[in-house]
BANU-493634 format. One record per residue (C-alpha): residue in three letters; x, z, y. Coordinates in steps of 0.05 Angstrom, whole numbers, padded with zeros to 5 digits, always signed. Last residue first. Layout:
<sites>
ALAXZY
...
</sites>
This chain:
<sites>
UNK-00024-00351-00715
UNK-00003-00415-00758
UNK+00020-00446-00695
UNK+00068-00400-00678
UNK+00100-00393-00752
UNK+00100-00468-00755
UNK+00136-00463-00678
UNK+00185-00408-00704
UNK+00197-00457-00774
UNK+00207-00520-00728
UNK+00258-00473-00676
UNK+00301-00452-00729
UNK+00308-00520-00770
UNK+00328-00548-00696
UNK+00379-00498-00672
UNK+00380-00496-00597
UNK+00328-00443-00589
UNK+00308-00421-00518
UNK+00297-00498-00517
UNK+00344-00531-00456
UNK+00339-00569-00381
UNK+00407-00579-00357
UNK+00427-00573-00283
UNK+00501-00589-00275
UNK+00553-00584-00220
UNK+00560-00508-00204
UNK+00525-00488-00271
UNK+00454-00476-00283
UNK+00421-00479-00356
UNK+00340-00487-00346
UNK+00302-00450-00404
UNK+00242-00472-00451
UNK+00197-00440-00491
UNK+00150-00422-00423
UNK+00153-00493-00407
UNK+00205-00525-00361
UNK+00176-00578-00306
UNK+00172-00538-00250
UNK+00226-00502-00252
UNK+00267-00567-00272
UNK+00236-00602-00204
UNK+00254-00554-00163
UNK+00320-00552-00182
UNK+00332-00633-00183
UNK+00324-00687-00234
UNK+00333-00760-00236
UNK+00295-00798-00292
UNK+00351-00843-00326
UNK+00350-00914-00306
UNK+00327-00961-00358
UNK+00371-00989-00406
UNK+00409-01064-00411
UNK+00440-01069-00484
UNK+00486-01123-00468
UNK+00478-01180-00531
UNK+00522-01175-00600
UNK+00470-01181-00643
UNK+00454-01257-00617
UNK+00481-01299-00672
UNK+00508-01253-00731
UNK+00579-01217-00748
UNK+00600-01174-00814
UNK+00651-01138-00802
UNK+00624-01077-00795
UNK+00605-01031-00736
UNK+00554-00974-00740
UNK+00531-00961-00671
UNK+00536-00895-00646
UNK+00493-00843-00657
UNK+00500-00787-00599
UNK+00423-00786-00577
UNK+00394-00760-00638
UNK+00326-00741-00628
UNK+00286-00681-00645
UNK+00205-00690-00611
UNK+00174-00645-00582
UNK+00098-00657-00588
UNK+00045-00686-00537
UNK+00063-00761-00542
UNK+00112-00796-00488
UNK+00165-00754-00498
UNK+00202-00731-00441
UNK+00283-00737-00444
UNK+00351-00710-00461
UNK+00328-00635-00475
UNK+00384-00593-00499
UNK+00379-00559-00575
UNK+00442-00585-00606
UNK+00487-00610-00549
UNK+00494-00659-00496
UNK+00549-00690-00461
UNK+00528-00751-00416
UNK+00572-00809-00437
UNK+00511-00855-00438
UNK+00449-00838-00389
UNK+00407-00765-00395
UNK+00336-00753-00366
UNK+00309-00805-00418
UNK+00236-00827-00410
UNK+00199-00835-00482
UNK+00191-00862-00543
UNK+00204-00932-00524
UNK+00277-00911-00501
UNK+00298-00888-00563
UNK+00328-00947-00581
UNK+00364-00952-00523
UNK+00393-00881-00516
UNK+00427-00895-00585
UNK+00467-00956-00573
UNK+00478-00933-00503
UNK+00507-00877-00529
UNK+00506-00797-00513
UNK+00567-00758-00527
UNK+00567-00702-00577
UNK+00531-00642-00605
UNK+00467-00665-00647
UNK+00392-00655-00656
UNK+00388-00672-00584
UNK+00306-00655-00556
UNK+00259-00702-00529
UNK+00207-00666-00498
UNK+00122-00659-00509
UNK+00080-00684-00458
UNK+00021-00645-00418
UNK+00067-00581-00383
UNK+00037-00520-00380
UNK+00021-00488-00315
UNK-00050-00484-00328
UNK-00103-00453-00378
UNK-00161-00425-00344
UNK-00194-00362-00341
UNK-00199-00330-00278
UNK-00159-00268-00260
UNK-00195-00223-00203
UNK-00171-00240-00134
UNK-00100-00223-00097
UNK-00101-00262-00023
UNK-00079-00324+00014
UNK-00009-00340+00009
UNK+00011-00407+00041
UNK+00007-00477+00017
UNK+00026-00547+00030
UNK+00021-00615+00008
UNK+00034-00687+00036
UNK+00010-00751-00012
UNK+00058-00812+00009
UNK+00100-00807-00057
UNK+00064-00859-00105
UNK+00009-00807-00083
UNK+00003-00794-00172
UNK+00063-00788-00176
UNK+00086-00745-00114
UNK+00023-00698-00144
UNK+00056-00694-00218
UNK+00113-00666-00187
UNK+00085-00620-00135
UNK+00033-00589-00202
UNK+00087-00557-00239
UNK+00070-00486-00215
UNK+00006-00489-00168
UNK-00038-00478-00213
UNK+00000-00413-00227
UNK-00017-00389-00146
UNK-00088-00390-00159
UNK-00124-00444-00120
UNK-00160-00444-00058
UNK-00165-00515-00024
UNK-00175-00550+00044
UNK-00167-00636+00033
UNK-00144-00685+00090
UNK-00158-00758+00079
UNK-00113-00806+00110
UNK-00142-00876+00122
UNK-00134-00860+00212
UNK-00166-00778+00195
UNK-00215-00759+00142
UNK-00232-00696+00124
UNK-00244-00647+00071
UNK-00256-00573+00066
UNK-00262-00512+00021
UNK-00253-00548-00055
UNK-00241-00490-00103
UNK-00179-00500-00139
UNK-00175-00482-00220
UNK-00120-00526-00246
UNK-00163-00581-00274
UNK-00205-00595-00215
UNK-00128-00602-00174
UNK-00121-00655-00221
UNK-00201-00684-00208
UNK-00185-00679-00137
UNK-00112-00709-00141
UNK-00138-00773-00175
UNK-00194-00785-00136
UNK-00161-00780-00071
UNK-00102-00829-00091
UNK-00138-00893-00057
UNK-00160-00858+00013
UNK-00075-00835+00022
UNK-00065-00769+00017
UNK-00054-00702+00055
UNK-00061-00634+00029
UNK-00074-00568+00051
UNK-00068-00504+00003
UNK-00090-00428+00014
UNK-00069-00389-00047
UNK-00083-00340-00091
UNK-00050-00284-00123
UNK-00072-00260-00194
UNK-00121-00201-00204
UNK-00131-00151-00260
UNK-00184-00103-00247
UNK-00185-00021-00246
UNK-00183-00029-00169
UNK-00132-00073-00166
UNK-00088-00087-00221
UNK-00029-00131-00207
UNK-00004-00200-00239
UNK+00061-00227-00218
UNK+00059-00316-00218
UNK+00109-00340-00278
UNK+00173-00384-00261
UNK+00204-00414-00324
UNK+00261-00382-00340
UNK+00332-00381-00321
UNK+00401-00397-00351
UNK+00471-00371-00317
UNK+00531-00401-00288
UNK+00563-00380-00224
UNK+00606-00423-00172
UNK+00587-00400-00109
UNK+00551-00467-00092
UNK+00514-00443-00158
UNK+00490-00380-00139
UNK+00464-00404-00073
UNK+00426-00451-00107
UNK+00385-00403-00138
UNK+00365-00363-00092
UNK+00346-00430-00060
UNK+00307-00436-00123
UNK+00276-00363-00116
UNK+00246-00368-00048
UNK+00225-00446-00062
UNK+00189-00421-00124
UNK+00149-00367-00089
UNK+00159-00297-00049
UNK+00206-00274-00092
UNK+00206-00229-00164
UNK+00276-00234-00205
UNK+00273-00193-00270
UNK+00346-00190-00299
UNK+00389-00209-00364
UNK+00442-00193-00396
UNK+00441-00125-00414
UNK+00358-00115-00418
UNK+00313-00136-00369
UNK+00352-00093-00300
UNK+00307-00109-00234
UNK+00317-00145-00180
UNK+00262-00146-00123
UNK+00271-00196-00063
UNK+00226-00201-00004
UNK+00274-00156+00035
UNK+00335-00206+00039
UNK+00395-00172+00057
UNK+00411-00120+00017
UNK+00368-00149-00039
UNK+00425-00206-00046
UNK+00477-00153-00066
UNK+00429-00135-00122
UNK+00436-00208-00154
UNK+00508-00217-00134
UNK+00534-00155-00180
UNK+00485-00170-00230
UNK+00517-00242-00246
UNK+00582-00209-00240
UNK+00573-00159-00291
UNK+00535-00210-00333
UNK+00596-00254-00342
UNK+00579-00331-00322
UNK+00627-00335-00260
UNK+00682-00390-00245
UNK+00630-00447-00270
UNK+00646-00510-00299
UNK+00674-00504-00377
UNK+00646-00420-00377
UNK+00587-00437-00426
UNK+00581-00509-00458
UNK+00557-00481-00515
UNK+00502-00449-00479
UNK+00490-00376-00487
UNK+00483-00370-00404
UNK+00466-00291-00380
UNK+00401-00291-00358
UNK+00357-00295-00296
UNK+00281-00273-00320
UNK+00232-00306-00264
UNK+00184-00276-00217
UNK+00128-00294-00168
UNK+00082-00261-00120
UNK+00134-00220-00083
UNK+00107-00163-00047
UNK+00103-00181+00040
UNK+00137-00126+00077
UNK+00086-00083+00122
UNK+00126-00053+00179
UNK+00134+00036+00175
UNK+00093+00064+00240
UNK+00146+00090+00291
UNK+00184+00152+00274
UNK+00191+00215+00327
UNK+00261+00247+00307
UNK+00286+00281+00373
UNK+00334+00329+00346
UNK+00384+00272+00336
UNK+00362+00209+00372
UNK+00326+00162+00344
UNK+00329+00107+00288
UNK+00265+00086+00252
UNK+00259+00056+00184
UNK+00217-00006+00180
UNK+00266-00050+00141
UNK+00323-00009+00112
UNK+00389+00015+00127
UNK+00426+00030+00059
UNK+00498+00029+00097
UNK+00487+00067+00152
UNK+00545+00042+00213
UNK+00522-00027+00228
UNK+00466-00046+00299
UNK+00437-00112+00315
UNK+00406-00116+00380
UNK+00346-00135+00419
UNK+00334-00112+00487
UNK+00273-00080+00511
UNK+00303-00017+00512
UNK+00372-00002+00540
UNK+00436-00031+00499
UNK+00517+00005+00501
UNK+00581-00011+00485
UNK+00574-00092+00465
UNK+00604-00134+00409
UNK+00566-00198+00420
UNK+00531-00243+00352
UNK+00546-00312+00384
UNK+00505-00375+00378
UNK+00484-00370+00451
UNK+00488-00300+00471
UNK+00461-00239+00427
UNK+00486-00162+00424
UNK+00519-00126+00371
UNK+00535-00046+00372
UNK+00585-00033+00306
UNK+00596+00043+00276
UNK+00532+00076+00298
UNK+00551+00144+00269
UNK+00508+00170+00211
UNK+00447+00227+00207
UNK+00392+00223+00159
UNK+00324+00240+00157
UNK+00274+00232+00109
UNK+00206+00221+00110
UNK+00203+00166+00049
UNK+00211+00098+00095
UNK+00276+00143+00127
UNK+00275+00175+00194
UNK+00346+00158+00220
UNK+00380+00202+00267
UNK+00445+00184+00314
UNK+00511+00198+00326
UNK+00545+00160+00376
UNK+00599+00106+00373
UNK+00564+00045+00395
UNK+00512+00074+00444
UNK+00432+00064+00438
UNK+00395+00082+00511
UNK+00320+00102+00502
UNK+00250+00070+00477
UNK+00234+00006+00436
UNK+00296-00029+00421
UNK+00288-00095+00387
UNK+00316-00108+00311
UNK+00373-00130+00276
UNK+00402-00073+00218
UNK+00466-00091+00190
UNK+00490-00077+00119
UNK+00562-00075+00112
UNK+00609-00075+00160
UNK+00655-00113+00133
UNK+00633-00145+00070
UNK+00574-00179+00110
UNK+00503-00166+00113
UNK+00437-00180+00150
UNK+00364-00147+00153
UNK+00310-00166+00198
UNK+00248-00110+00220
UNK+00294-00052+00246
UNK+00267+00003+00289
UNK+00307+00030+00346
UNK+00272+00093+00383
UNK+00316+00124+00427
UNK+00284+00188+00471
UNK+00252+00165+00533
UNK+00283+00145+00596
UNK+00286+00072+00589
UNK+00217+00069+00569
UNK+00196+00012+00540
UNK+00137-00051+00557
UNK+00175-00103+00556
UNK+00170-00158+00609
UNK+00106-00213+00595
UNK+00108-00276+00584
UNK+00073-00327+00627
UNK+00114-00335+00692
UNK+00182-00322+00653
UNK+00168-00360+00595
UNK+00129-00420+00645
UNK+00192-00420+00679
UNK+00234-00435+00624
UNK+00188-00492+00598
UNK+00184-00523+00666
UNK+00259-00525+00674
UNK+00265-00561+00619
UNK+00296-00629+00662
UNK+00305-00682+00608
UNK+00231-00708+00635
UNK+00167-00729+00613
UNK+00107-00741+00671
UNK+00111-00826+00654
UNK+00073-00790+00584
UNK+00020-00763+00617
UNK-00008-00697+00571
UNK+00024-00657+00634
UNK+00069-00597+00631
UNK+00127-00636+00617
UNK+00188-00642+00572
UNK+00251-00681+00551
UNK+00307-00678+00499
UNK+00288-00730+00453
UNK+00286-00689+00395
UNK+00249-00643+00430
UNK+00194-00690+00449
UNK+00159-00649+00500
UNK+00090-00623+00525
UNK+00065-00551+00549
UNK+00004-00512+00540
UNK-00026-00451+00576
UNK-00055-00407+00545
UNK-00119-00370+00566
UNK-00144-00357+00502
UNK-00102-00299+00489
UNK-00131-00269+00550
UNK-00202-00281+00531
UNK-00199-00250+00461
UNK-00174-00291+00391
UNK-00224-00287+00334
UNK-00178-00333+00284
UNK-00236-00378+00290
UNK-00231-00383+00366
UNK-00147-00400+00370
UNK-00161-00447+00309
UNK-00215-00485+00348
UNK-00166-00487+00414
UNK-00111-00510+00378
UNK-00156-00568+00348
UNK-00177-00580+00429
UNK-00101-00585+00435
UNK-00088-00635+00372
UNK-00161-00685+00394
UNK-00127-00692+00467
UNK-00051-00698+00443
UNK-00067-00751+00387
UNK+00006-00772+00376
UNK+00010-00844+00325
UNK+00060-00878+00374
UNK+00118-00810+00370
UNK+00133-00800+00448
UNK+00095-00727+00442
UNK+00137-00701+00387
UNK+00124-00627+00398
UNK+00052-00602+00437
UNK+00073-00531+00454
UNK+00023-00476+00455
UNK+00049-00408+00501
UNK+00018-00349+00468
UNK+00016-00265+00495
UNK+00033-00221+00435
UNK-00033-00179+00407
UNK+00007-00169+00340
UNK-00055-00194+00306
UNK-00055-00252+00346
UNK+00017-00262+00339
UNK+00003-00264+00258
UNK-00057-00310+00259
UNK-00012-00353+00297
UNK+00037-00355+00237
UNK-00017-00362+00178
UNK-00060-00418+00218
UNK+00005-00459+00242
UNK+00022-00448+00163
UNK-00041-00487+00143
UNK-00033-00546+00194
UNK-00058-00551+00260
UNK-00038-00620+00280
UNK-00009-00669+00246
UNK+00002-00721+00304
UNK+00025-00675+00374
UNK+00058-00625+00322
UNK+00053-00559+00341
UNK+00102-00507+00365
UNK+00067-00439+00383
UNK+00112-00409+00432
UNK+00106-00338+00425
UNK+00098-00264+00467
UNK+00125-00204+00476
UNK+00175-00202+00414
UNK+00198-00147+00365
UNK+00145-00130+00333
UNK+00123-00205+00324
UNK+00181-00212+00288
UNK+00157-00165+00222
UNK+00098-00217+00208
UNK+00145-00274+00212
UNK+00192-00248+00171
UNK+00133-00246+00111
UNK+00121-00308+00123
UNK+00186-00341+00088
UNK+00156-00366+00024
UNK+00102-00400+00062
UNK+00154-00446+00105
UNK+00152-00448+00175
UNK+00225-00397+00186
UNK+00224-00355+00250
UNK+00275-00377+00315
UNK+00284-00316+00342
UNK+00297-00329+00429
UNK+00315-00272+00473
UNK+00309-00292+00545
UNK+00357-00254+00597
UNK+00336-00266+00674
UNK+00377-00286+00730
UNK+00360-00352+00730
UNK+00365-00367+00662
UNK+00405-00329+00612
UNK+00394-00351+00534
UNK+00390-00313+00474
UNK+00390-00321+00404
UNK+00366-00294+00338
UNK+00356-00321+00273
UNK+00304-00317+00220
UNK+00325-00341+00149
UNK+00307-00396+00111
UNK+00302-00456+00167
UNK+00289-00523+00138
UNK+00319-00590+00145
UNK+00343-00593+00077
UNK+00410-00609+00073
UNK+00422-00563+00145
UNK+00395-00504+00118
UNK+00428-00508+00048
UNK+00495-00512+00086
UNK+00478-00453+00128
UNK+00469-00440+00202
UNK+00407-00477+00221
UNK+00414-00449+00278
UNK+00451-00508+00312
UNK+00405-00562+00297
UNK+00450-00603+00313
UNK+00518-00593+00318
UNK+00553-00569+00377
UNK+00607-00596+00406
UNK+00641-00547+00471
UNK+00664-00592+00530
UNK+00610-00575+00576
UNK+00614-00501+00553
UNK+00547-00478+00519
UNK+00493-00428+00548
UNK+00489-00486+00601
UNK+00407-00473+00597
UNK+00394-00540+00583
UNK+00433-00537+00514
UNK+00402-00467+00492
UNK+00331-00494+00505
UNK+00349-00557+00479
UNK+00370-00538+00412
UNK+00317-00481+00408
UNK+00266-00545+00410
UNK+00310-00577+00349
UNK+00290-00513+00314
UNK+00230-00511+00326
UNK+00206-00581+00303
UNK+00149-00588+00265
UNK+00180-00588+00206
UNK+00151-00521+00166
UNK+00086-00500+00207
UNK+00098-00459+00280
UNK+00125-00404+00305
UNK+00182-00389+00362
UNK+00192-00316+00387
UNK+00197-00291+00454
UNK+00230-00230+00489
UNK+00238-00239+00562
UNK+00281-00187+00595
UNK+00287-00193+00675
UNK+00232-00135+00689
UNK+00278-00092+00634
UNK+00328-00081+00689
</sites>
């Protein structure tokens, strides 16, 4: 039975296409009705998902094919999302490393396959986007090759095989020709079958289920989604589980799921090798080991990745509290925050005070689509800037570093060296590929903060840059992650003008345009000089009788900056606070009243 399970797992850097490539493996497979629509990018299951093009959470699938069951977990690309990466590869046999047949090897291609090769799980490389004019599918597999020997990988692991396709195009070969494509993916399933290896379980041996992916939902509470590695597990039956601390505890499996397609299967009974979700303890945890009672033999606990970076979520004290958002009491705001650590394992909450909480993820895109999730629901709250966590090691304080790779046009390379100069990075590497220059750094993860919007700017947009955690080293001293230009900040409730707005416009940008409402203390625009500066945005024009030639011309403004999450965490300095309600982002001074905040920055600077 378990010769006809194939458990694989598909890896590769953020957008390079494996979740279109699941697309056509389900689709070819006739796991869907001929009459059934299916969206795009069909595990890409939630809203923020399918905006952004990204995947955020793991997902599992499988396929039938000949007789033969294929388990497919699609794994998220991005950085902030490793860490389920790392626990996948216990419960897969072997991976399809996705990589793009222009970009290459990239630095989260690195941190996934490193991962598989660690987990000693068999790879299958897959050259994506193959019909694109610009593909280099000689110079990206012989790249594939380098990685596979610098990341020390042994003979068998070098014996891949490699495949070609254009998943978005539906078609595949295993020949670099491009006349060789076809919409038949026959190839690619029978090179899983040929190539991967069964499970290696014992069907006859006690249970031993092991979780390494959380999910949740009001029903059934906390669900555990993992592969089984030993035994029979029942739905119904009483079982052990060997808790992260030693512990045992006893509870009744109350739901059994299995995968198909995009459906989560109730089933009666699994055999090892297969992977399944199991609900019946509510606190299940990552790493914990389920057996049978009497029987209790744990597996080793799974390493979850700490959180590098935190952020104090607060209760709002805006005056504009409770006009757009259905929750802003702290009751709630805590209530939502701690349900979220039951199903993402990254996450630590912790109590600040009454109204406000410590919230440490994996990096700012972790937290801001935290984030937006709280504001699709309809909450309101203020946060903080984003600050990297510091740990002691060895009797010294060290700050987590990371591993970037960026790509920029020949004319912007000055620019972004001597920036990157600035904010501590240590040059590793730099290349030069058709007028693109690629650059290797290490930086510490609070250079970093604020730098993606000053980097679009100074690459007019066409710069690339990505980054992955590298490791915890001693602190170095260097002042980043503050922003360069001072704000302009309302000294007044009321409704902005176009009278007003335009004669301020020479002293800065404006973030705000006429008939926004702003009050005392909210920042309406950068200044272009180094200090804050208090503005008054609401003044309207004085109006009189009195008439003269060519007063009473349009007052034509500039557009208003446009701002988004991640660029408000970013930009916010550590006096500052972003307001978040369901249809607003407004950027704010953690002291609205101006005399208050001149005599606390006086104070500040006298010190």
């Amino acid at each position: 039975m378990n010769d006809k399970i194939r458990n694989i797992a598909i890896i590769a850097h953020v957008d390079h296409g494996k979740t279109t490539l699941v697309d056509q493996l389900l689709k070819k497979s006739g796991t869907f009705r001929e009459n059934e629509q299916v969206a795009d990018r069909v595990m890409d299951s939630n809203d923020i998902e399918r905006e952004r093009g990204i995947t955020i959470l793991a997902k599992t699938t499988a396929i039938n094919y000949n007789g033969y069951r294929i388990n497919i977990l699609d794994t998220p690309g991005h950085a902030d999302f490793g860490g389920e990466v790392e626990r996948i590869m216990n419960m897969v046999d072997g991976v399809l490393l996705l990589v793009d047949a222009y970009e290459g090897t990239m630095p989260q291609t690195r941190f996934v396959l490193k991962k598989a090769l660690e987990a000693k799980v068999k790879p299958i490389v897959i050259i994506n986007k193959v019909d694109k004019p610009t593909a280099r599918l000689n110079q990206v597999v012989d790249e594939v090759i380098d990685l596979f020997i610098e990341l020390g990988a042994d003979d068998n692991q070098l014996d891949f095989k490699v495949a070609y396709v254009s998943a978005l195009n539906g078609t595949a070969s295993l020949s670099p020709d491009l006349a060789s494509q076809s919409e038949d993916y026959s190839c690619i399933y029978d090179l899983i079958i040929n190539e991967i290896p069964a499970p290696d379980v014992n069907v006859d041996a006690p249970l031993q289920f092991q979780p390494a992916l959380l999910d949740y939902n009001d029903y059934v509470g906390r669900i555990g989604i993992g592969r089984i590695k030993s035994g029979t597990i029942k739905e119904n039956e009483m079982v052990s589980c060997v808790r992260l601390d030693g512990s045992i505890k006893q509870f009744r499996i109350a739901k059994l799921f299995g995968f198909l397609g995009l459906k989560r299967i109730e089933i009666n009974e699994a055999h090892a090798g297969e992977i399944v979700a199991i609900a019946g303890m509510p606190d299940i945890s990552v790493g914990e080991t389920v057996c049978d009672i009497g029987k209790e033999n744990p597996l080793p606990p799974l390493r979850i990745d700490e959180p590098t970076l935190k952020m104090t979520f607060m209760t709002s004290d805006s005056p504009f509290v409770g006009r757009d958002g259905e929750h802003v009491t702290a009751r709630k705001i805590g209530e939502r925050l701690f349900r979220e650590t039951q199903r993402d394992v990254s996450l630590r909450v912790e109590e600040a005070g009454q109204d406000a909480w410590i919230v440490s993820g994996r990096g700012e895109l972790h937290l801001s689509i935290l984030i937006e999730n709280l504001r699709r629901e309809g909450f309101e709250l203020q946060v903080s800037k984003p600050e990297v966590i510091i740990k002691e090691i060895n009797g010294v304080l060290c700050e987590p570093y990371e591993e970037v790779q960026i790509e920029v046009p020949e004319e912007s390379v000055g620019n972004v060296i001597e920036a990157l100069g600035l904010r501590g990075a240590k040059m590793d590497n730099m290349t030069n590929v058709n007028n693109l220059v690629r650059l290797s750094y290490t930086i510490p993860s609070r250079g970093l903060i604020g730098f993606s919007t000053d980097f679009m700017t100074m690459t007019k947009g066409y710069g690339i840059i990505n980054h992955t955690f590298k490791e915890y080293l001693p602190i170095e001293d260097i002042t980043v992650g503050e922003r360069k230009f001072g704000v302009l900040v309302s000294m007044e409730n009321g409704k902005a003008t176009a009278y007003a707005i335009g004669n301020l416009e020479d002293r800065g940008t404006m973030f705000i345009e006429p008939g926004t409402e702003v009050y005392e203390g909210m920042i309406v625009g950068e200044c272009n000089r180094e200090n804050d500066l208090a503005v008054n945005v609401v003044r309207g024009k004085q109006l009189t009788n009195t008439r003269a030639a060519g007063s009473d011309h349009t007052v034509v403004l500039k557009r208003p900056r446009p701002i988004t999450l991640e660029y408000c965490l970013d930009y916010i300095n550590s006096d500052e606070l972003l307001e978040i309600t369901p249809h607003y982002l407004r950027l704010r001074k953690k002291i609205l009243n101006t005399e208050s905040r001149k005599k606390f920055d006086a104070k500040k600077n006298a010190e």
